[in-house]
GUDREN-351834 format. One record per residue (C-alpha): residue in one letter; x, y, z. Coordinates in steps of 0.001 Angstrom, whole numbers, plus 524288, in hexadecimal, padded with zeros to 5 digits. Example, Ala and Ser with C-alpha at 12.3 -4.5 7.8 and 13.67 -1.06 7.14 Angstrom:
<vexdrens>
A8300C7EE6C81E78
S835667FBDC81BE4
</vexdrens>
This chain:
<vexdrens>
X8362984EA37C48F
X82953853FD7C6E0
X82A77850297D701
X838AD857857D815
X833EB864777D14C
X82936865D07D9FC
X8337D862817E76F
X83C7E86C917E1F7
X832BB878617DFD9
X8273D8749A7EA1D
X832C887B617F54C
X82EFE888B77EF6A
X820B5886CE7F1E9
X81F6487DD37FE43
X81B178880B806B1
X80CFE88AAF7FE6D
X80CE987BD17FA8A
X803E8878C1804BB
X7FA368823C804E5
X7F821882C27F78F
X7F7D2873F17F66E
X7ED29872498015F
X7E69487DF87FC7A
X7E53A8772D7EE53
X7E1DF86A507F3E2
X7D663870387FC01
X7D005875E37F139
X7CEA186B837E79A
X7D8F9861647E548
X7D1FF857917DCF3
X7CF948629E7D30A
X7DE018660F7D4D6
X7E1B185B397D29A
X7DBDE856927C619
X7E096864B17C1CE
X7EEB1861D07C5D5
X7EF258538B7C2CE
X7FB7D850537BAE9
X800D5844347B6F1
X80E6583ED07BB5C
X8141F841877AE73
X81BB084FBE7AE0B
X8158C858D37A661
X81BFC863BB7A043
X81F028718C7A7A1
X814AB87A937A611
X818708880079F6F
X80F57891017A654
X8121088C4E7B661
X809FF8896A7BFF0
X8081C890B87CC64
X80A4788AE27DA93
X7FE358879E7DF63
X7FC3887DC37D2A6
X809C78776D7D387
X806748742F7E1DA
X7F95086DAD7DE8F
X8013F866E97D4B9
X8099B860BF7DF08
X7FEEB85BA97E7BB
X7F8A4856437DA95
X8071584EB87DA63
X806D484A8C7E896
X7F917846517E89E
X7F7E7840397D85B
X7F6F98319F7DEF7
X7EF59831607E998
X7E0DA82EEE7E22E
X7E686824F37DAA6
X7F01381D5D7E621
X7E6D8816477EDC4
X7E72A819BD7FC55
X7F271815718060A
X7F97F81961811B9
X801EB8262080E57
X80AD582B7D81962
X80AF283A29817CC
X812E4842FD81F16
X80D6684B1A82986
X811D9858DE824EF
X811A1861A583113
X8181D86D848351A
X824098688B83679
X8229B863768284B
X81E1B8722E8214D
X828B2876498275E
X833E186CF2820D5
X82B6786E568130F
X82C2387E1B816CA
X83A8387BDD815E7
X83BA0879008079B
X833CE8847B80283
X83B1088D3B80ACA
X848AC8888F80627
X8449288C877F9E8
X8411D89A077FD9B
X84C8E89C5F804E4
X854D7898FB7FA31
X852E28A4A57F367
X858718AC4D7FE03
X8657A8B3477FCEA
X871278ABE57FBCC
X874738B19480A97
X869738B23D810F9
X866C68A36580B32
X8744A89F4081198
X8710C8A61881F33
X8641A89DDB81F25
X868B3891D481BB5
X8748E8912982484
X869D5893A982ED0
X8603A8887582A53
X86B4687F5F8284D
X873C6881BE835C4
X866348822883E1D
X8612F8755D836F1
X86DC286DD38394F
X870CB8730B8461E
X8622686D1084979
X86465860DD843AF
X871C185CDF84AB0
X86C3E8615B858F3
X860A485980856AE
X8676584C2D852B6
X8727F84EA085A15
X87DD98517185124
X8847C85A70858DA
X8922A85CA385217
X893CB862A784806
X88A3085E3884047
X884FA8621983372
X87A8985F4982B47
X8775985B948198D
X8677985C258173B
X86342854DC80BBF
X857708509D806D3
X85BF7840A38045F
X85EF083B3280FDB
X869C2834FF80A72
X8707D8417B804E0
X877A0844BD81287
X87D72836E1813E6
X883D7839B5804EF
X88818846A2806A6
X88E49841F281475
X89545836BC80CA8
X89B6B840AF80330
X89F29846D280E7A
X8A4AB83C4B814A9
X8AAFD8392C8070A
X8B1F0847EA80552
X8B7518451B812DD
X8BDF38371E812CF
X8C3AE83973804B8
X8C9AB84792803A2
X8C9F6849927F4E9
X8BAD38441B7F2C4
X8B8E7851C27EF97
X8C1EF852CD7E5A5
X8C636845847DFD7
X8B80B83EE67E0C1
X8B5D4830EE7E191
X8C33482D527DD65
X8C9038300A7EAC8
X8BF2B824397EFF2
X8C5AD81A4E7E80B
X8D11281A5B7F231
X8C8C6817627FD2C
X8B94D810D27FA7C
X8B0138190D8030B
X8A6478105680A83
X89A468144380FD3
X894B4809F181AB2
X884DE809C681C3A
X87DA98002A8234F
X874947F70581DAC
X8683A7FE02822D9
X86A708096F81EAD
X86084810F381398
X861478086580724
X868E880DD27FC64
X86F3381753804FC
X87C268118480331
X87C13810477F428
X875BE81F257F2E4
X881BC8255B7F8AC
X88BF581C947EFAD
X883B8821B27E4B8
X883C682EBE7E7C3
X8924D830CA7ECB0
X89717826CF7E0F8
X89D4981B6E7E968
X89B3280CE57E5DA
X89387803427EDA5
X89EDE7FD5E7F2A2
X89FF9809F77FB53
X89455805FF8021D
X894E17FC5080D13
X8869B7F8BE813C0
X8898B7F23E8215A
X8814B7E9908261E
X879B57E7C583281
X87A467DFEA83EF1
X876727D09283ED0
X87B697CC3F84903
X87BE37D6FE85540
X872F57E3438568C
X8687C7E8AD84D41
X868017E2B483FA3
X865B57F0E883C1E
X871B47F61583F56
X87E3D7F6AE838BC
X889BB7EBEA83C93
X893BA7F55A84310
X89CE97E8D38419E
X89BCA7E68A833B9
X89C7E7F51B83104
X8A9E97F3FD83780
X8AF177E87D8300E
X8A9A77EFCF82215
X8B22F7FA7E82646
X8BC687F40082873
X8BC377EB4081CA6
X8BA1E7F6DF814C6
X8C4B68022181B8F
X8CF637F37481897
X8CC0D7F44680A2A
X8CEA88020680841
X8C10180A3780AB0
X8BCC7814D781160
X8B145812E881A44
X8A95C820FE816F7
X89D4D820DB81E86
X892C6818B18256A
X88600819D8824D7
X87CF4815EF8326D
X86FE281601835BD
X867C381C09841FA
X85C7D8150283E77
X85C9F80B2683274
X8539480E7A82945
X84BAD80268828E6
X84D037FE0A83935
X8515E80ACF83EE1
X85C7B802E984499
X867F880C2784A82
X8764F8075584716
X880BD807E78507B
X883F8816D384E6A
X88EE8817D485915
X8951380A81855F9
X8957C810AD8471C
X89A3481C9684AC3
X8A6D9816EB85152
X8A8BF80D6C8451D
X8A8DC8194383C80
X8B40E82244844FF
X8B9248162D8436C
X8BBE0814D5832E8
X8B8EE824DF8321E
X8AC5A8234A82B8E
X89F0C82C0882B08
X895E78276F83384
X8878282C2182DDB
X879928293983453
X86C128289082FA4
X85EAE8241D83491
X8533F825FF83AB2
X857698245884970
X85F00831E984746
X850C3838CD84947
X854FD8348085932
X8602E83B3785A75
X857A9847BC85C16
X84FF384156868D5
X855C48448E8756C
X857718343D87802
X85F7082EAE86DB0
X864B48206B86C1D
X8718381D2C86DB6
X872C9816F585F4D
X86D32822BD85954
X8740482D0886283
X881928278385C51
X87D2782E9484DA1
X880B983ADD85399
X88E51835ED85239
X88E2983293843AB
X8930C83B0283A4D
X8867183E598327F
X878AE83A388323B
X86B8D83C5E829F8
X85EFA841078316B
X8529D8419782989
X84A008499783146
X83E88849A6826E6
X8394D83C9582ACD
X83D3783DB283A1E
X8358884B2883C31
X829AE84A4383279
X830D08553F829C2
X82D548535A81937
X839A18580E81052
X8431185961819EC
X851D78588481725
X85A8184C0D81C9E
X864D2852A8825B9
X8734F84C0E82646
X87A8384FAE8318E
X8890184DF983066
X895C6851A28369D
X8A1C58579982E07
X8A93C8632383164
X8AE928679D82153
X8A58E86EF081B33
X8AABD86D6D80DE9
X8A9A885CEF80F3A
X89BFD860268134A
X8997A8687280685
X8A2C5860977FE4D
X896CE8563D801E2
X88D6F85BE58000C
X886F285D9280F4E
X8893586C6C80C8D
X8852C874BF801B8
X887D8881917FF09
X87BE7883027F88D
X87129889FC80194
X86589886617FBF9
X86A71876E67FFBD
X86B1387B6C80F3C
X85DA687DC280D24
X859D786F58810B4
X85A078720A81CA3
X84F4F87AA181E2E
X844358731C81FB6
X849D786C5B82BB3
X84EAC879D983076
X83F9C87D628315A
X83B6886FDA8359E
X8426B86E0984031
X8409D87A9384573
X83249877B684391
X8338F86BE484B85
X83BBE86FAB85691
X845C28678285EF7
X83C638616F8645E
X8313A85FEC85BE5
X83D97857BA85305
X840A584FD985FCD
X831B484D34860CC
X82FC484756853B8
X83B8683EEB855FD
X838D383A0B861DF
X829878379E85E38
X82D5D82D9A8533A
X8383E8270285B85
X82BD08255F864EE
X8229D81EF585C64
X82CC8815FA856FD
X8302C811248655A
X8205A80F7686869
X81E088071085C7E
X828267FED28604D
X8241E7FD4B86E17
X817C17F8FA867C4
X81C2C7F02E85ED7
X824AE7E7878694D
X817EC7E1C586D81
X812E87DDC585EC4
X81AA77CE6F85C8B
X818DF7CEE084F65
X81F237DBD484B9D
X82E697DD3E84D4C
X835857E8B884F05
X843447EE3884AF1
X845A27FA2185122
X8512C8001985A97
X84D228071C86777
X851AA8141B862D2
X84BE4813FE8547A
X842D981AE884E3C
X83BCF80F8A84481
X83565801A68487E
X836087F88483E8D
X82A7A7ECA4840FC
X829557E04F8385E
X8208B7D73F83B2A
X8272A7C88F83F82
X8281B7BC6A83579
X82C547B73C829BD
X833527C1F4823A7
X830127BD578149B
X821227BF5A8189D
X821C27C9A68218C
X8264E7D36C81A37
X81B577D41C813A0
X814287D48981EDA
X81B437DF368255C
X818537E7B9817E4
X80A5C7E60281937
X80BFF7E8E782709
X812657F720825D4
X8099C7F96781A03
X7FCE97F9D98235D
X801AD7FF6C82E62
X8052E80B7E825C3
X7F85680A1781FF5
X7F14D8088882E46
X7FAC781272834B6
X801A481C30829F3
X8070182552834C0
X80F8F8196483A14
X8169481BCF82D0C
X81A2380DCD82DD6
X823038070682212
X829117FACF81D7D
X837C77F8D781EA4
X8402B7EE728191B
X849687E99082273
X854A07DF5381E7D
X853287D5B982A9A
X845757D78C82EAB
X83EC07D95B820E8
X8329D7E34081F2A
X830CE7EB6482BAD
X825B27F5A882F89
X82D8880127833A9
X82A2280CAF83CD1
X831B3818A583B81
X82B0F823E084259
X8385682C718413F
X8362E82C6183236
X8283B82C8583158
X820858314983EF3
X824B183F7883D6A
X81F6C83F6F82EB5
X81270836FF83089
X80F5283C0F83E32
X80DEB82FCC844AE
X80B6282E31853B2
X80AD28245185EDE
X7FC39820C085BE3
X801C781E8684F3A
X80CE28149485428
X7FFD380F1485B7F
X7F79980DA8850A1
X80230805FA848E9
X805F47FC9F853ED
X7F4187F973853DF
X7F6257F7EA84604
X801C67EEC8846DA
X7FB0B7E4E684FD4
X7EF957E3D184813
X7F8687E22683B6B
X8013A7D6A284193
X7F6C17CD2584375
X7F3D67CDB4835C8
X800A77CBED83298
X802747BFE183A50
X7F6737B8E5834AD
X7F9D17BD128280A
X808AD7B68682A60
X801607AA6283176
X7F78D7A869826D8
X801D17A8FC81C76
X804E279C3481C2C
X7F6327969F81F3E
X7F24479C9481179
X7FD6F7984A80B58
X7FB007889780F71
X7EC7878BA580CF4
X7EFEA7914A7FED9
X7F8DB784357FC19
X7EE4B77BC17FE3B
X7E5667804B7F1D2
X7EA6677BE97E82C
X7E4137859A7DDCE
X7EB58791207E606
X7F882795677E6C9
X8015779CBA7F2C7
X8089F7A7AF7EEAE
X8145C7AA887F742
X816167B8977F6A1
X81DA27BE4980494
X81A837CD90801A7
X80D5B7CB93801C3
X808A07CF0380E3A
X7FE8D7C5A181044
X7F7B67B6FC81199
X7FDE97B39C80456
X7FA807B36C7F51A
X7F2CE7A95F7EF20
X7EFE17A5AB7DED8
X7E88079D367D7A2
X7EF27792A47D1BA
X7F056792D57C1F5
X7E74179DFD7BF62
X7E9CD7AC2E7C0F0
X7DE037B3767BDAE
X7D6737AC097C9AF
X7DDFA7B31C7D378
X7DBBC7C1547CF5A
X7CD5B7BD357CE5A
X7CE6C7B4BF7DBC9
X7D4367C1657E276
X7C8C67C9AD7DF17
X7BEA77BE457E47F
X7C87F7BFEC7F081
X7C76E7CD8E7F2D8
X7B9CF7CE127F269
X7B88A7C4BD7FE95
X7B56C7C92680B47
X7C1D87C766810C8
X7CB307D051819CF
X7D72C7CA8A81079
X7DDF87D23480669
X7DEDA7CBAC7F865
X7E85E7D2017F0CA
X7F1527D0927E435
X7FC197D07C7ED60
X8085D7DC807EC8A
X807EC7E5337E143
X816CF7E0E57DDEE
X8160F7D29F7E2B7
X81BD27C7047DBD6
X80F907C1127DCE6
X804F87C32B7D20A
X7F5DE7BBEF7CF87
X7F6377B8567DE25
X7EC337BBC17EA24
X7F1CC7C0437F496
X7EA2F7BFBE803B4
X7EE297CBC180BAD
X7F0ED7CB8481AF4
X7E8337C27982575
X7E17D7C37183060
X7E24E7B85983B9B
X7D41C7B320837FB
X7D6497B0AF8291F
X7D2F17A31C8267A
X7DD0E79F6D81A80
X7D700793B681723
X7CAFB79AC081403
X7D1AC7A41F80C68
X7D79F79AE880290
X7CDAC793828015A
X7C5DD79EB07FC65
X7D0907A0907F4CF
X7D0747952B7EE08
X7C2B3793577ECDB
X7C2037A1DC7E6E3
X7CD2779DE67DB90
X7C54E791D57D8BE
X7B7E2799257D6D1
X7C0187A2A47CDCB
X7C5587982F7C675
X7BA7A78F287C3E3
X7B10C79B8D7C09E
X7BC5579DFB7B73C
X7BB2078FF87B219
X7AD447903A7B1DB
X7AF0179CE37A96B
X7B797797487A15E
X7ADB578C2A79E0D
X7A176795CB79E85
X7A81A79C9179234
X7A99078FF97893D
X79C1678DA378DDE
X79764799C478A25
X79F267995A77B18
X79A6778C2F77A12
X78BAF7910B77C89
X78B8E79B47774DD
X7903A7939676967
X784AD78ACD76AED
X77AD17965976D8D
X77EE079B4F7617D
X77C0378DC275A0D
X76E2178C7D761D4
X76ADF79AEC75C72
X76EF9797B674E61
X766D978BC374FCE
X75AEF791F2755F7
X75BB179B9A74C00
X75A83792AA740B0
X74F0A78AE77476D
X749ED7998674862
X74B3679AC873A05
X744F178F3273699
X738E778E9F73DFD
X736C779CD473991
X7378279BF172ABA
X73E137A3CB72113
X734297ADC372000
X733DE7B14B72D5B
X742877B4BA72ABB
X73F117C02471F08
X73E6C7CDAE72791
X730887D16A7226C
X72A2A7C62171F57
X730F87C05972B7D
X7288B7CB25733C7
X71C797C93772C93
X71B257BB5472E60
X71DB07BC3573D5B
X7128A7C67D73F16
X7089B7BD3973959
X70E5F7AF7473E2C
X7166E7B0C374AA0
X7215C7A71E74B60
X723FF79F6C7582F
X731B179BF675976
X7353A78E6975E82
X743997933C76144
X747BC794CD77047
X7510979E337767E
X75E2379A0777B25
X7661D79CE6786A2
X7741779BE778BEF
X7769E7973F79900
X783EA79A2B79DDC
X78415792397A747
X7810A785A47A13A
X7861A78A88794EC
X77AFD785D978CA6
X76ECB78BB478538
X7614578BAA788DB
X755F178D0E7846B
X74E847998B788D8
X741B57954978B2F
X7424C791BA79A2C
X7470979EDE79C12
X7379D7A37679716
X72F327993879F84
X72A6479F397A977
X72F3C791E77B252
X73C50795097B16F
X73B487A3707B33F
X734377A2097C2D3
X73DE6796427C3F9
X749B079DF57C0D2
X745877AA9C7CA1D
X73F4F7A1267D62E
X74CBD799A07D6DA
X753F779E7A7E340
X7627F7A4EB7E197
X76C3879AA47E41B
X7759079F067EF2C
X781B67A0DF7EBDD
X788E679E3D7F950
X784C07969180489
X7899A79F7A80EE4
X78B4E7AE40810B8
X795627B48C8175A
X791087BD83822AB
X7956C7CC3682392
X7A2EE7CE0C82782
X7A6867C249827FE
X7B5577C0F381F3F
X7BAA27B6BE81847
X7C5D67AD7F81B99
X7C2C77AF7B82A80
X7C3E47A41D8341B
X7B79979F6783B7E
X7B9287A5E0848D3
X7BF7A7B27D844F9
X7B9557BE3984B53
X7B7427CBB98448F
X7AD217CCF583B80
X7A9C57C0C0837CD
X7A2AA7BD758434C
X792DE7BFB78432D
X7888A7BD2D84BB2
X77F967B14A84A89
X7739A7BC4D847AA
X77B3D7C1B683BF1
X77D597B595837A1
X76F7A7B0DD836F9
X76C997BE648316D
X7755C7BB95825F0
X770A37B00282397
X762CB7B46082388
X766497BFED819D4
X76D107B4678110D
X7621C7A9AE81214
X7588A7B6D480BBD
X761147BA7D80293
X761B57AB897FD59
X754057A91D7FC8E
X74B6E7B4CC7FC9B
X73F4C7B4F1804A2
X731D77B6307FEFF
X729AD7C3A3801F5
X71A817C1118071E
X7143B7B2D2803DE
X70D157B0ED7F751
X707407A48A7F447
X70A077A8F67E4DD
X7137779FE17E1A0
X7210E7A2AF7E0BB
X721DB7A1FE7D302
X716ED7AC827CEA8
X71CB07B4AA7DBF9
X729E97B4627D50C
X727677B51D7C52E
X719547BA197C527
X716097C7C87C802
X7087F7CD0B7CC5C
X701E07D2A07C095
X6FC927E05D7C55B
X6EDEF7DD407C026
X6EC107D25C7C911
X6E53B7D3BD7D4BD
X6EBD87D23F7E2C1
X6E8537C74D7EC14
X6EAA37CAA87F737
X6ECEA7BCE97FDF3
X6F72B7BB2D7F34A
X6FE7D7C52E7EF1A
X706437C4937E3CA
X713507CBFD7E227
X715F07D7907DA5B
X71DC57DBBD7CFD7
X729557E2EB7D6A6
X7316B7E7F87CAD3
X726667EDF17C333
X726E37E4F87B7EF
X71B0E7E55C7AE77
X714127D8787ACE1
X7079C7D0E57AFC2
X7059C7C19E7B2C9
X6F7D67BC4C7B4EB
X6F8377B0797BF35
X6ED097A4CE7C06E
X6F00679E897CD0A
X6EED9790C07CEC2
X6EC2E7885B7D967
X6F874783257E123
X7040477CAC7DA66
X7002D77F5F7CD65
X70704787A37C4CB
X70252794C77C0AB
X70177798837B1F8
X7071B7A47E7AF24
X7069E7AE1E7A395
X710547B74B7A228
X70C927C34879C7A
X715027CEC079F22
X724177C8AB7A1E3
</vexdrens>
């Protein structure tokens, strides 16, 4: 509710919009902002009114709400230019002129109206007689032609209704590739059953699989004028909207004289008929009876109306329709194309045009040379449609994630995905819908074809090595393949009969060094708990890969085994750590008397006969889950023993810089070094193993270690002894002995 107030009332103030929106935004739109943030829930109306200038930094809080908290992706914005201030200009100005005088408002929109469509019919060649409906759905001409079409063939529609269609069954004939749902929106909106709608099908046998069977279309008729109903209209295509396939306009044309019925045409391909060179297939929609243009999309022009151009000589059919109103303010419509176009010129519209047909015919020129990538395209059209050759149950999936990065890699391509019935997922190219709004240019076409190449190659590994992971997954047994054809990648592996290892196996995954993408798979997929490897490169050795994978699971699940067993260890050793204490504590008890036990007699008797406790400390080793006794951990043995012993390595190897995982032997790129780094490396490793010692001392290692050098004692300079490098407080005194005997140490200030 919220978005359709601020459509109806923003008219009034377009004009200002912009410079008061950039204006606030330059001063300081994060405090803004936070001043203006709303939630998405209504809130109620507020009795005192804002003024303008708030209400418009309201609506760019709206428009820009979710961009801090989406995360960043490729947006296609439109490239608002002149041309494009001039169609918005439009609105507000409708609205001002409506509050003209009733005759001064009729002079100026007579004028508007005749100049707009007078325009229109010279440019796409609709020479006689032609008139023209704007509307804002594109599908609002085609139903207000079909009423007319209706008040024509039955003469009392107008006055008995529906009833007068029960002697003869209107049918409506579209072909199969027409827009979906086109057919059932106009039996919904003009009240006819399903049955009224006939959807012929397309060639599979002769000519384009795109195009409607003229045959069949004859033998429907037929069938259907023998069982008593009227065939009303047909609806054809000048560009399909998912191939941009032409049907055979002239051959339809002829077939409807034939049974009396409406011939109407819609498509992209009608953007041609303004170029000086049109094709023969297209050049025959000039004979139809009506046909949609939507000029938004073919000349970069934002809120725009459709324009249907039609032929019908009664006025009163025409307003008994609906294509006329006697309304003013509704003739208004066509004022932002009145100012457009006059913005753009003849020739600046023929430009446009003829600059998208262009790049559509260089990409395809480019693309005949690429094996992998197929093409479905006619000479004449506007649109190439690319898929990229196989299996069709796996390469749909592939051809997503293909049209998903080149928009990402080139967003002013404006690149999409189209479903088509016989070749599956496509990548489809439509400059006449999308150059003229994104801008894009030759170097553009360029850039994608670069992009292309380097994408196939990883799509053909990735296809290749499909089935080399999935006989490499099948022999571990302790793994599992996942089938899953819309993932767009090596595959999807699991861990057999536990389901917590694989979360935990996919973060030990990502945090490899590897250029593969471990993922959860799609957001929507069937598949859940599984690991699924992104796209490959020709290098990727897959037995490596599962291997690690394997190994990784196993480490997870024995460390979760071995914690498992670590915590009964642990209960179990406490329990008897709590009987040794109760026990010590009575031996305590009993070797110190009662007495000692009374608070002040207790104290007394310790001052004047200190008691020496025969009770030792305990201690809990995890590891061996056991208790021991604490007295080695006092010797002074076992304290240089414990800090002398070197650090057990914990690998045997180290991988060198740059060097990735899962890569065969051979493979250039990074992972090749020189024999000098590699001696380097192993240099740096053999120090950091086993640290060498600073300048010689014949002290032995064990007082150069433990024992500090007391500050009182006098230096030698022959044999120095090393100093105390933390600061710690402390003194030792040292007798040396002769050679291999032990020195006796006292230990005075640790």
């Amino acid at each position: 509710m919220l978005i359709q107030v601020i459509c109806t009332h923003l008219k009034d103030y377009l004009t200002c919009w912009f410079c008061c929106l950039f204006l606030s935004s330059a001063s300081d739109p994060d405090a803004d902002r936070r001043q203006f943030s709303r939630s998405s829930i209504p809130g109620p109306l507020q009795g005192d009114g804002q003024d303008v200038a708030s209400i418009l930094q309201l609506v760019q809080n709206l428009m820009h709400e979710d961009e801090e908290e989406d995360k960043p992706s490729h947006r296609r914005m439109q490239n608002v230019g002149e041309q494009g201030h001039m169609a918005l200009l439009g609105h507000s100005l409708a609205a001002y002129i409506s509050v003209l005088d009733r005759e001064r408002l009729r002079k100026l929109i007579t004028r508007i109206a005749s100049d707009t469509t007078l325009w229109l019919c010279r440019l796409f060649r609709w020479y006689e007689s032609g008139s023209a409906y704007y509307h804002e759905d594109d599908r609002e001409g085609l139903l207000k032609v079909c009423r007319l079409v209706l008040n024509t063939r039955y003469e009392d529609y107008s006055t008995e209704g529906y009833t007068v269609l029960n002697s003869r069954q209107p049918v409506i004939y579209q072909s199969a590739t027409c827009r979906p749902g086109l057919g059932q929106h106009l039996c919904s909106q003009l009240g006819l059953p399903l049955s009224s709608l006939c959807t012929v099908p397309c060639n599979t046998m002769f000519g384009s699989q795109h195009q409607m069977d003229i045959a069949l279309l004859d033998k429907l008729i037929r069938e259907d004028v023998e069982t008593g109903k009227l065939p009303l209209l047909l609806i054809a295509n000048a560009g399909t909207p998912g191939a941009g396939h032409t049907d055979k306009l002239g051959r339809l044309k002829e077939l409807c004289e034939q049974y009396g019925m409406w011939l109407h045409i819609e498509g992209v391909n009608l953007a041609t008929l303004a170029l000086w060179e049109v094709s023969s297939p297209v050049m025959a929609a000039t004979r139809s009876d009506s046909m949609t243009l939507t000029l938004g999309p073919w000349l970069g022009l934002p809120a725009v109306p459709a324009v249907t151009l039609y032929r019908h000589e009664d006025p009163a059919l025409s307003l008994a329709a609906g294509l006329t109103s006697s309304q003013p303010v509704e003739k208004l419509r066509a004022l932002p194309l009145w100012l457009s176009l006059q913005y753009l010129g003849q020739d600046g519209i023929v430009e446009k045009i003829r600059h998208a047909v262009e790049l559509s015919q260089q990409l395809l020129e480019k693309l005949k040379t690429l094996a992998s990538i197929k093409t479905s395209v006619e000479s004449s059209g506007g649109s190439v449609e690319g898929y990229f050759a196989g299996e069709r149950e796996v390469l749909d999936s592939l051809n997503r994630w293909l049209c998903e990065r080149l928009a990402q890699l080139v967003p002013a391509s404006g690149v999409d995905i189209v479903e088509l019935e016989d070749e599956g997922t496509c990548v489809r190219f439509t400059p006449l819908m999308t150059a003229a709004a994104l801008g894009t240019q030759r170097c553009d076409v360029d850039l994608l074809v670069e992009r292309l190449i380097e994408l196939v190659p990883v799509l053909n590994c990735t296809l290749r090595l499909r089935l080399d992971f999935r006989e490499e997954v099948y022999r571990h047994s302790a793994l599992s393949y996942i089938e899953d054809l819309n993932w767009p990648g090596l595959g999807a592996v699991r861990k057999l009969e536990v389901e917590k290892i694989n979360s935990e196996l996919l973060v030990k995954l990502g945090e490899l060094d590897a250029d593969l993408i471990f993922s959860t798979g799609l957001e929507f997929g069937p598949e859940k708990d599984c690991i699924f490897i992104g796209m490959a490169t020709e290098d990727l050795d897959v037995a490596e890969l599962v291997d690690t994978i394997a190994a990784l699971g196993r480490d997870i699940e024995e460390n979760g085994r071995l914690l498992e067993n670590m915590t009964e260890v642990v209960r179990k050793g406490i329990q008897e750590a709590e009987l040794q204490l109760q026990k010590d504590n009575q031996d305590k008890l009993m070797e110190e008397g009662v007495l000692r036990q009374i608070p002040l007699v207790g104290s007394v008797l310790n001052w004047f006969s200190p008691f020496q406790s025969t009770v030792k400390g305990r201690t809990f080793n995890l590891a061996a889950g056991s208790l021991d006794s604490t007295e080695p951990t006092y010797s002074m043995k076992a304290q240089t023993g414990g800090l002398a012993s070197p650090e057990t390595p914990t690998s045997s190897a180290k991988r060198l810089p740059g060097q990735r995982l899962f890569r065969r032997e051979g493979a250039g790129g990074s992972d090749s070094h020189s024999e000098t780094s590699s001696v380097g490396q192993a240099e740096d490793f053999s120090r950091e193993r086993f640290p060498q010692p600073t300048p010689p001392s014949p002290v032995p290692d064990e007082a150069v270690s433990v024992v500090p050098e007391s500050p009182e004692t006098p230096q030698v300079p022959a044999e120095p002894e090393p100093t105390q490098e933390n600061g710690e407080v402390g003194t030792q005194e040292e007798e040396r002995q002769p050679d291999g005997q032990d020195a006796p140490v006292e230990e005075t200030g640790r």
